[in-house]
C-alpha positions as CSV (number, residue, x, y, z in Angstrom):
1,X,28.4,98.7,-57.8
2,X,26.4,98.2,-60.8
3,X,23.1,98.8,-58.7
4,X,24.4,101.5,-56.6
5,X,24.9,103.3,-59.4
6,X,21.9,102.7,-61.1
7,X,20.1,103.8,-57.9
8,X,21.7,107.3,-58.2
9,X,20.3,107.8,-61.3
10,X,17.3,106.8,-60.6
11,X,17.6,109.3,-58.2
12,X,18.8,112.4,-60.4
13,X,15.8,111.5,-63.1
14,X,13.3,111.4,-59.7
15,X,14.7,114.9,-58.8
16,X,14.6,116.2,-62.6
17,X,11.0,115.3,-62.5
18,X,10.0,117.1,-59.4
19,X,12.2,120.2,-60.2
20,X,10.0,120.1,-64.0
21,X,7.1,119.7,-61.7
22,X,7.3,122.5,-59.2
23,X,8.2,124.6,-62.5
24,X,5.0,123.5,-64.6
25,X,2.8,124.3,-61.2
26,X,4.8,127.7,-60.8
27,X,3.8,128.9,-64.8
28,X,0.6,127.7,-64.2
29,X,0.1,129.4,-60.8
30,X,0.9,132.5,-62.4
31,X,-0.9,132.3,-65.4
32,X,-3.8,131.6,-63.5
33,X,-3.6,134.0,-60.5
34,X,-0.2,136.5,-61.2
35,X,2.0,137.3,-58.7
36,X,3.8,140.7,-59.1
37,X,7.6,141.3,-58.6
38,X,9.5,143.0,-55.4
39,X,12.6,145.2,-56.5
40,X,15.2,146.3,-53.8
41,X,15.5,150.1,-54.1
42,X,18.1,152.7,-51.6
43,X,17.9,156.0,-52.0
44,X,21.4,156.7,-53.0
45,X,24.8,154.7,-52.7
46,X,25.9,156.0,-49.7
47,X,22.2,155.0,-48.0
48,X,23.1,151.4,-46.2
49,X,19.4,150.7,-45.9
50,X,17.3,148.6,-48.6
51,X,13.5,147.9,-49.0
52,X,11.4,145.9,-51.0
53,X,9.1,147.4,-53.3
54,X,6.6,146.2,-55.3
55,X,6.9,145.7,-59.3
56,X,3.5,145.8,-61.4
57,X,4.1,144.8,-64.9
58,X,1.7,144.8,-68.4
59,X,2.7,140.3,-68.5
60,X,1.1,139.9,-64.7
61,X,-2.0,142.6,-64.9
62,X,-5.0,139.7,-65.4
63,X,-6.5,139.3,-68.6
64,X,-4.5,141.9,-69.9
65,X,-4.0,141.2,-73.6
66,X,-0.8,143.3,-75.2
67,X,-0.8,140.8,-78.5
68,X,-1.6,143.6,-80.9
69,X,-0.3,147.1,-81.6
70,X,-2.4,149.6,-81.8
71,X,-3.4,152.2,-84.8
72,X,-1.2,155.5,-84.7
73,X,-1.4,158.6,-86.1
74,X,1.6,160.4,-87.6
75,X,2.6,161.8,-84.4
76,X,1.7,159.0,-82.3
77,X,-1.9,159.4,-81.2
78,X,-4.4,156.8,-81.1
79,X,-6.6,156.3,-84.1
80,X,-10.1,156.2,-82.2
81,X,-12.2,158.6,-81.1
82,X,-10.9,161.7,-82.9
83,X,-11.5,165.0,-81.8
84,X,-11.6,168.3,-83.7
85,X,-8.2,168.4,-85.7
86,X,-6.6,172.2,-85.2
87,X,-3.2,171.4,-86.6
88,X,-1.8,171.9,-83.5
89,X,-1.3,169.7,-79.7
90,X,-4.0,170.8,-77.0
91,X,-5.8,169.1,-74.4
92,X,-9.0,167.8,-73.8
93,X,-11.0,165.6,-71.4
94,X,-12.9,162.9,-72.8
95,X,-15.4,161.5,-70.2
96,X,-13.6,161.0,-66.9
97,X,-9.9,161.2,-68.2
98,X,-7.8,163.7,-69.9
99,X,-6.0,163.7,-73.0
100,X,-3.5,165.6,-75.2
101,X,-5.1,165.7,-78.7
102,X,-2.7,165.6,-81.4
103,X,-2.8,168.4,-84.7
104,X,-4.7,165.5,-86.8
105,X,-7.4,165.2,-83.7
106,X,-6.7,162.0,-82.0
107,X,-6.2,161.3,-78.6
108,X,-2.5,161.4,-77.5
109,X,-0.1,160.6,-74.5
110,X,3.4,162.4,-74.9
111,X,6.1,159.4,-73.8
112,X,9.5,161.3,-73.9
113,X,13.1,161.4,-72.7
114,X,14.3,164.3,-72.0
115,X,18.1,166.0,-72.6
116,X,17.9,164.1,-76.2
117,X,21.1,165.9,-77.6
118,X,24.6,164.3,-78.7
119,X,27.6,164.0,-75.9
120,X,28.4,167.3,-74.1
121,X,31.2,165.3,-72.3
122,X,34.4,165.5,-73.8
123,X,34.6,161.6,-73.7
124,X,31.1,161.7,-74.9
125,X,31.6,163.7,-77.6
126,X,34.3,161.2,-78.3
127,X,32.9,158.2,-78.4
128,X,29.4,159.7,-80.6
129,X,32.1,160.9,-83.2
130,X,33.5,157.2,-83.5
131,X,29.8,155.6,-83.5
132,X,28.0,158.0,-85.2
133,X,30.7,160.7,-87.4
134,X,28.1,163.5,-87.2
135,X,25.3,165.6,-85.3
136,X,23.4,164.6,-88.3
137,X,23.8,160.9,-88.1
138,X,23.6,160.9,-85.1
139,X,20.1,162.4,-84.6
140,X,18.7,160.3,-87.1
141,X,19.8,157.1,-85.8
142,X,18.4,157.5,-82.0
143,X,15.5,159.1,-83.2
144,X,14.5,155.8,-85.0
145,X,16.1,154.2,-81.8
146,X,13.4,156.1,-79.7
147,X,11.2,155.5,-82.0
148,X,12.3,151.5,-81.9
149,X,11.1,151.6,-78.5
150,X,8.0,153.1,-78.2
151,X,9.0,157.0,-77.4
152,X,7.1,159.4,-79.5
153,X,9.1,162.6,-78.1
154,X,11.6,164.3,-75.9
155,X,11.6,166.7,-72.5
156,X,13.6,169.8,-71.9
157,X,16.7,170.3,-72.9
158,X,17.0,168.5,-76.1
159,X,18.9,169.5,-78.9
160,X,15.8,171.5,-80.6
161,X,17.5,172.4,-83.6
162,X,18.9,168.8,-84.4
163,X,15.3,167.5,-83.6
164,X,13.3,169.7,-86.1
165,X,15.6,169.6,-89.1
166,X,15.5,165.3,-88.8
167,X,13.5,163.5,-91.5
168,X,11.0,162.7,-89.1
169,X,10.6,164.9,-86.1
170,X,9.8,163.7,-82.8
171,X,7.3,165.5,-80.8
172,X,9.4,168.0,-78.7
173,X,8.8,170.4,-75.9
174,X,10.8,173.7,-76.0
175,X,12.1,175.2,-72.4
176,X,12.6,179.0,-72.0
177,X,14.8,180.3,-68.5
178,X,13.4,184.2,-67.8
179,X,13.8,183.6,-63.9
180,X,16.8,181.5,-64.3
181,X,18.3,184.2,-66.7
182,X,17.6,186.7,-64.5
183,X,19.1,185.7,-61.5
184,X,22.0,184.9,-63.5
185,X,21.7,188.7,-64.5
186,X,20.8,190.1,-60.7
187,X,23.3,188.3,-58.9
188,X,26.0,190.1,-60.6
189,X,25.3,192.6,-57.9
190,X,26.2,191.0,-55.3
191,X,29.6,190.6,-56.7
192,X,28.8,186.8,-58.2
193,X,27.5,185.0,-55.0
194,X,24.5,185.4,-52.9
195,X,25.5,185.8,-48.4
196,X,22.4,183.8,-48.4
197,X,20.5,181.2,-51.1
198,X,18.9,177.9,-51.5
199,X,19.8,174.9,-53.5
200,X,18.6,176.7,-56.4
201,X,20.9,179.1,-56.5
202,X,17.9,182.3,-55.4
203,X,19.0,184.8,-53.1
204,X,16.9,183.8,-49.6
205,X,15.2,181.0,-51.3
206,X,12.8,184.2,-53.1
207,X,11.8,184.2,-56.5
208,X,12.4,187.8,-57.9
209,X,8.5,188.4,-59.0
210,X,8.1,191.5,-58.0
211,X,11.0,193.6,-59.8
212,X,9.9,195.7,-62.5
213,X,13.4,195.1,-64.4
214,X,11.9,191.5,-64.5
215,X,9.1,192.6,-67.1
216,X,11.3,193.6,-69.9
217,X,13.2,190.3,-69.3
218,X,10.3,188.2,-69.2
219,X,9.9,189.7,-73.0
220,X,13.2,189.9,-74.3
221,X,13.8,186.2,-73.1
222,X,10.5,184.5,-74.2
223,X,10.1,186.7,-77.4
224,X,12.9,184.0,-79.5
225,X,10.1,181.4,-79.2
226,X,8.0,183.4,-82.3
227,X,10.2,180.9,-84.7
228,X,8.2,178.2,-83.4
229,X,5.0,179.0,-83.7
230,X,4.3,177.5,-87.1
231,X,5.7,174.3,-85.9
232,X,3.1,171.5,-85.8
233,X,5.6,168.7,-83.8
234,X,6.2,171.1,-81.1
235,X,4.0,169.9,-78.0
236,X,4.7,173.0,-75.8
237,X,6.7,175.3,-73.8
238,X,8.2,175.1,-70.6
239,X,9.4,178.1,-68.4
240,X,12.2,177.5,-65.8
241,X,12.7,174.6,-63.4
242,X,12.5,173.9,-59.9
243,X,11.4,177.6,-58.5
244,X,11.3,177.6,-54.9
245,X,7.4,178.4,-53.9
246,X,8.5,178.5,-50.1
247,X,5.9,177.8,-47.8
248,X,7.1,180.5,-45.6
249,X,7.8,183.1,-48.7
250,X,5.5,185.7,-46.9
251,X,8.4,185.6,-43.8
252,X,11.0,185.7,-46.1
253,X,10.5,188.5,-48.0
254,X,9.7,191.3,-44.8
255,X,12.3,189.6,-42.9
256,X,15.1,189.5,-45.5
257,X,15.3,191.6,-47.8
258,X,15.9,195.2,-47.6
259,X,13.0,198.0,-47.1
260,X,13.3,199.7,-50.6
261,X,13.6,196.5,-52.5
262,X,10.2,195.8,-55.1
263,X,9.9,192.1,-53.0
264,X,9.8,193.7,-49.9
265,X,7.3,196.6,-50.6
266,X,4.4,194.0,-52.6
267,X,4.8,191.6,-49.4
268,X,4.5,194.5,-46.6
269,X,1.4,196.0,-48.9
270,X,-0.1,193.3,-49.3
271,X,0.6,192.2,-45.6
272,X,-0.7,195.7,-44.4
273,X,-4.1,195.6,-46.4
274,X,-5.1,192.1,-45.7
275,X,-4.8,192.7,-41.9
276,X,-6.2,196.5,-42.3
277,X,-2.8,198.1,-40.6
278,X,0.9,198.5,-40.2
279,X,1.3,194.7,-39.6
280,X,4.5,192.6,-38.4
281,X,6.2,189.0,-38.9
282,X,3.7,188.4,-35.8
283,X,0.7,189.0,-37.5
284,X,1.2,186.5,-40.4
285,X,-0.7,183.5,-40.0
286,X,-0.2,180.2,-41.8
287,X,-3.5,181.0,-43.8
288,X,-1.9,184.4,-45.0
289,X,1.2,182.4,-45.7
290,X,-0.8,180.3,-48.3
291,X,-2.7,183.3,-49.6
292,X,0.2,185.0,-50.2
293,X,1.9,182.5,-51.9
294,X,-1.2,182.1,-54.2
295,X,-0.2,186.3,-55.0
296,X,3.6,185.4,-55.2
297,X,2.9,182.6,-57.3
298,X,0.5,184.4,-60.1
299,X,2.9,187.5,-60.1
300,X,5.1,184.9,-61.8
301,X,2.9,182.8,-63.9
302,X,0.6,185.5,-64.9
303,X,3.8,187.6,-66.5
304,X,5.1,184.4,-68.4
305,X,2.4,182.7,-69.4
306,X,1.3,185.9,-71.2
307,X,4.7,186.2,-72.6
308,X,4.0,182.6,-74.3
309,X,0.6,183.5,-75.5
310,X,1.6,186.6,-77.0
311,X,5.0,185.0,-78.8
312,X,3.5,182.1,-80.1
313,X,-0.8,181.7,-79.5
314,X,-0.7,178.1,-81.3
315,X,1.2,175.7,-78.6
316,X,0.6,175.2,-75.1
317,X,2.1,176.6,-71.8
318,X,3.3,173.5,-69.9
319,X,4.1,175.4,-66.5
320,X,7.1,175.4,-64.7
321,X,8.2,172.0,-63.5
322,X,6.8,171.8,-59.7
323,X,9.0,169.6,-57.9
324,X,9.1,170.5,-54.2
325,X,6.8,167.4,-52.2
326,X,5.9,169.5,-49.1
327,X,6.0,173.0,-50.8
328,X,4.1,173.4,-54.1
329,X,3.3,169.7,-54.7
330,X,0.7,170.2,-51.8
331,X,-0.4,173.2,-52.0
332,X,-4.0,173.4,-53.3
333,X,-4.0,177.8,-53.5
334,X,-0.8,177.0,-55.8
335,X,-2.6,174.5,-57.7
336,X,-5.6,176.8,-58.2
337,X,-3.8,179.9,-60.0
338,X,-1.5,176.9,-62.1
339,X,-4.9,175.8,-63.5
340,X,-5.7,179.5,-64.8
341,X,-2.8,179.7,-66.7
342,X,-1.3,176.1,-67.5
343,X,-2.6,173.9,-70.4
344,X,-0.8,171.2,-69.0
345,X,0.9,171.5,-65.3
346,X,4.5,170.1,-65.3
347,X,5.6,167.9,-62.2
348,X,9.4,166.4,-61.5
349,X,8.8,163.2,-59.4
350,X,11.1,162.2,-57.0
351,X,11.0,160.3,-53.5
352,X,8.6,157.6,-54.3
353,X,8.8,154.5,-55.7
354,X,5.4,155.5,-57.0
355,X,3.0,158.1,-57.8
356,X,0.6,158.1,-55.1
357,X,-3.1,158.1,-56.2
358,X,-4.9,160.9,-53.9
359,X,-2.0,162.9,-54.4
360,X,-2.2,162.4,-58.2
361,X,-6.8,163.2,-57.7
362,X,-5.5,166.2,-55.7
363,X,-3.4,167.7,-58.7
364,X,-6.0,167.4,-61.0
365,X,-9.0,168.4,-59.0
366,X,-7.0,171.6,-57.7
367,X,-5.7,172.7,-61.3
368,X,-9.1,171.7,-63.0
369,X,-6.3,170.9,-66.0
370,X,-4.2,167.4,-66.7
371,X,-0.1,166.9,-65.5
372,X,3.0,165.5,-66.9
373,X,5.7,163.9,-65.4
374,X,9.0,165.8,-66.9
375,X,11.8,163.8,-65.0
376,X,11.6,160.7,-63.2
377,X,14.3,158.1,-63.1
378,X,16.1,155.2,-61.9
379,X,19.5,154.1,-61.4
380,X,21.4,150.7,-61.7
381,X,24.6,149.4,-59.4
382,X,25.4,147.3,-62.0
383,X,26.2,150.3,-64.2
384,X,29.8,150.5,-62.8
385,X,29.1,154.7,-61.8
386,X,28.9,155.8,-58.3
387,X,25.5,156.7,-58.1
388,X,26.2,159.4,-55.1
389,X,24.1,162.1,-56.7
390,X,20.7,162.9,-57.8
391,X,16.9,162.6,-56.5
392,X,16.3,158.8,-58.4
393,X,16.6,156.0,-55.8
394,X,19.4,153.1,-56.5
395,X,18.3,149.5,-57.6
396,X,20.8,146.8,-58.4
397,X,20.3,146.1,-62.1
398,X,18.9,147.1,-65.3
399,X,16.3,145.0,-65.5
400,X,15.1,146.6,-61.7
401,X,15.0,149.9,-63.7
402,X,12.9,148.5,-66.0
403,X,10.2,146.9,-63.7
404,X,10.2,150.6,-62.4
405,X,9.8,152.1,-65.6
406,X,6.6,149.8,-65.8
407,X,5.4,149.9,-62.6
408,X,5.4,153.8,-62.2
409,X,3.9,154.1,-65.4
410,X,1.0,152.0,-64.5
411,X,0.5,153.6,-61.7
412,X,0.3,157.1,-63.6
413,X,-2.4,156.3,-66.0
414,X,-4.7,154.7,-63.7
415,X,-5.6,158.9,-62.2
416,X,-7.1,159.5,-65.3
417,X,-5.0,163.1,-65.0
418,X,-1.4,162.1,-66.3
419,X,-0.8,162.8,-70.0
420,X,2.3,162.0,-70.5
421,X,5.7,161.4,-69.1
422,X,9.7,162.5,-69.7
423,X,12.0,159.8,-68.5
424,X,15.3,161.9,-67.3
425,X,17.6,161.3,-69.3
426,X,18.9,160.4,-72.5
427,X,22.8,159.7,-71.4
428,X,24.2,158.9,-68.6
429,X,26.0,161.5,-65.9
430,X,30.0,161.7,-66.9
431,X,31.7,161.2,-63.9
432,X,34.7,163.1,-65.3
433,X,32.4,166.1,-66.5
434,X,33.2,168.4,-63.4
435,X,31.6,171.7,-65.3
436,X,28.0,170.1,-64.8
437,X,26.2,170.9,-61.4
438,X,26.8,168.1,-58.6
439,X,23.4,166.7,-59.0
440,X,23.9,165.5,-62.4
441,X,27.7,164.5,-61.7
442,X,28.3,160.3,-61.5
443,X,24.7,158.3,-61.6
444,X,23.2,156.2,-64.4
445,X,20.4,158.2,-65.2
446,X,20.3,157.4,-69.0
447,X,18.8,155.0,-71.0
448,X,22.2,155.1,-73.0
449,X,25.7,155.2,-71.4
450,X,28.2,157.8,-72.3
451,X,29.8,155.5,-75.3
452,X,25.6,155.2,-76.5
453,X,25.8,151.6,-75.3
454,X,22.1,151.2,-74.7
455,X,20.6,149.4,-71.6
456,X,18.2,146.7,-73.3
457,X,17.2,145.6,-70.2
458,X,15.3,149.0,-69.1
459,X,14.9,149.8,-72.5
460,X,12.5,146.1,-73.1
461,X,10.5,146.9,-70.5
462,X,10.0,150.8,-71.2
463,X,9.2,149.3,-74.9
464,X,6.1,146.9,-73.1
465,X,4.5,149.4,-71.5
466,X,5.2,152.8,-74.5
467,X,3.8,150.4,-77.2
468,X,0.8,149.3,-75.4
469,X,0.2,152.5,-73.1
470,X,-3.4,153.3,-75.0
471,X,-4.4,149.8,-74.5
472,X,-3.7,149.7,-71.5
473,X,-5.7,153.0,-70.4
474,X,-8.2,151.2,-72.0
475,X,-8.2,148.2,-69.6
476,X,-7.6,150.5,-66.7
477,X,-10.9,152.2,-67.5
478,X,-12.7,149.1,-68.2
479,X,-10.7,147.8,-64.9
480,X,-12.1,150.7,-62.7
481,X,-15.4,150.7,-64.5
């Protein structure tokens, strides 16, 4: 009995030792030659397919050494290699890469969240008067919570106000609606609904370019930003979201809309003197599609970006937050006119589990100017919300979020192009909220729930990557080089 039992713990101790053995040759495998982490993503709840993705992370990049913080500036930037100081954000390239320079002149990458404002929920606004009392309290607390974890600003959508009167401002962007505004204007009309629109909400999937009424509301909506101008934390201005650039906009405009309507009449003239006569839906070829849309497009950008300039001539014109894959997000004529007007062109990412290098070199060498990414998320099944809606694909915990907060990061700084991103969003969707759109109805797109519960486990890896981000550009570089 007595050996029998001292043979079974002689093997337990024989299997403890191999199990510390295959552990000590796993960490030393790694540190030696890193192997990077697969996440399971879906694209939504309802989507019974899951795929493995890769996971690069700032602990497995060889020789990567994130043991130090680096120097900042008072609004974030990079102490080295300073630029001339204007006392206000603007871009510049240095070498082969772009950068934002910050007012004191160092070099500067924007890391935001956006929608950084209190509870709209009514169970939101609940549970922030119980944790925090006030708007007050409130915005100084997660600022220095932000700040805690490597953010240096916030997107559209934030509470502006709230943001500027804090102790210590974050570095926020400032968005503006005049095509949003004015379809919410136009399509009283048509007795509050449209026979025929896109997901956007635009009659026929057009943007309303062409109408002169459009002019004095381009003014009257972007003149309010003149009490900004002053303002040395502000990074920028964004106007409207999501417009639909159809590919086929030429089409849609002679085929839809009525003969005396302004839409109608720029399309067919500029239809009729490209081909030299009285030309039909027949006529139009796919390159008059894309020079067309290159005309549709600056109709728009060249009336608001004007606007901007003229209201406030210190800050920059971020663009309009792109977001269609295979409308605008390819198109090279589109890209062109953004670079005339743009400081900074504004991209929402969606569909891939990462940026995608060419497509990121095509951007910039289109535009001639740098991007920003202005939402991009994640969401978690272990968040107990539904996650049916939204663009962000579905991975099964926090911590997955995280290694995709890190991975798609990485990925962005190696173009050289990308300065800055806006994860979306502060809070989580209220499921109970039915007076927000259906898009942002029941998915964890926060990095805080909606009692301000805060997910460590995306927020420790967003933290690697925000706190070391100008080291690691420099490795990149060096990496490349």
């Amino acid at each position: 009995m007595k050996e029998a039992l001292k043979f079974k713990w002689v093997l337990i101790l024989s299997a403890m030792v191999m199990v510390f053995s295959c552990q000590k040759n796993q960490e030393e495998k790694t540190s030696e030659s890193p192997e990077y982490l697969q996440v399971q993503a879906r694209k939504n709840a309802r989507d019974t397919v899951w795929k493995s993705y890769t996971a690069k992370t700032l602990d497995r990049l060889p020789d990567f050494d994130y043991s130090k913080d680096p120097e900042l500036s008072t609004f974030g930037g990079w102490k080295v290699n300073p630029s001339e100081a204007t006392g206000f954000f603007r871009v510049e390239k240095k070498g082969d890469r772009w950068w934002i320079i910050d007012p004191a002149g160092y070099p500067f990458i924007h890391k935001g969240v956006a929608v950084f404002r209190p509870g709209k929920s009514e169970n939101q606004k609940a549970a922030q008067a119980e944790k925090y009392g006030s708007n007050e309290n409130w915005i100084e607390k997660e600022t220095a919570f932000l700040r805690d974890y490597g953010f240096n600003g916030t997107g559209a959508w934030s509470n502006v106000d709230l943001i500027r009167n804090s102790k210590k401002p974050l570095v926020y962007t400032v968005i503006v609606n005049p095509m949003g505004s004015y379809k919410h204007e136009h399509i009283k009309k048509f007795g509050g609904k449209y026979e025929m629109a896109g997901w956007q909400g635009y009659r026929y999937d057009l943007a309303m370019v062409f109408d002169p009424e459009f002019d004095k509301h381009v003014e009257s909506t972007i003149s309010v930003i003149a009490k900004y101008a002053e303002d040395k934390n502000l990074l920028g201005y964004f106007t409207d979201n999501e417009l639909p650039w159809k590919n086929d906009a030429l089409d849609r405009h002679i085929q839809y809309l009525g003969k005396e309507e302004a839409g109608y009449v720029a399309a067919k003239n500029w239809l009729d003197e490209r081909k030299g006569k009285d030309a039909t839906l027949e006529d139009i070829t796919e390159e008059d599609r894309e020079a067309f849309n290159a005309f549709y497009f600056e109709t728009y950008i060249k009336k608001v970006s004007a606007a901007v300039r003229k209201y406030d001539p210190n800050h920059m014109y971020l663009g309009c937050r792109f977001n269609q894959e295979k409308e605008e997000l390819q198109s090279k004529a589109i890209f062109e006119v953004a670079g005339k007007y743009m400081d900074v062109v504004s991209i929402n990412h969606y569909r891939k589990w990462e940026p995608v290098q060419e497509i990121m070199d095509n951007w910039g060498n289109w535009a001639g100017k740098p991007f920003i990414i202005t939402e991009w998320y994640t969401k978690g099944e272990d968040s107990g919300l539904p996650n049916n809606t939204g663009a962000g694909w579905n991975v099964p915990t926090q911590e997955d979020r995280g290694l995709f907060y890190q991975n798609f990061t990485i990925e962005l700084l190696k173009s050289k192009v990308c300065v800055g991103w806006h994860w979306f969003t502060y809070q989580d969707n209220d499921p109970n909220d039915l007076n927000t759109d259906y898009s942002n109805r029941d998915s964890n797109k926060g990095i805080v729930n909606s009692d301000f519960v805060r997910y460590e486990p995306l927020l420790k890896n967003a933290k690697m990557v925000n706190d070391h981000t100008y080291e690691l550009i420099r490795y990149l570089d060096k990496t490349e080089d």
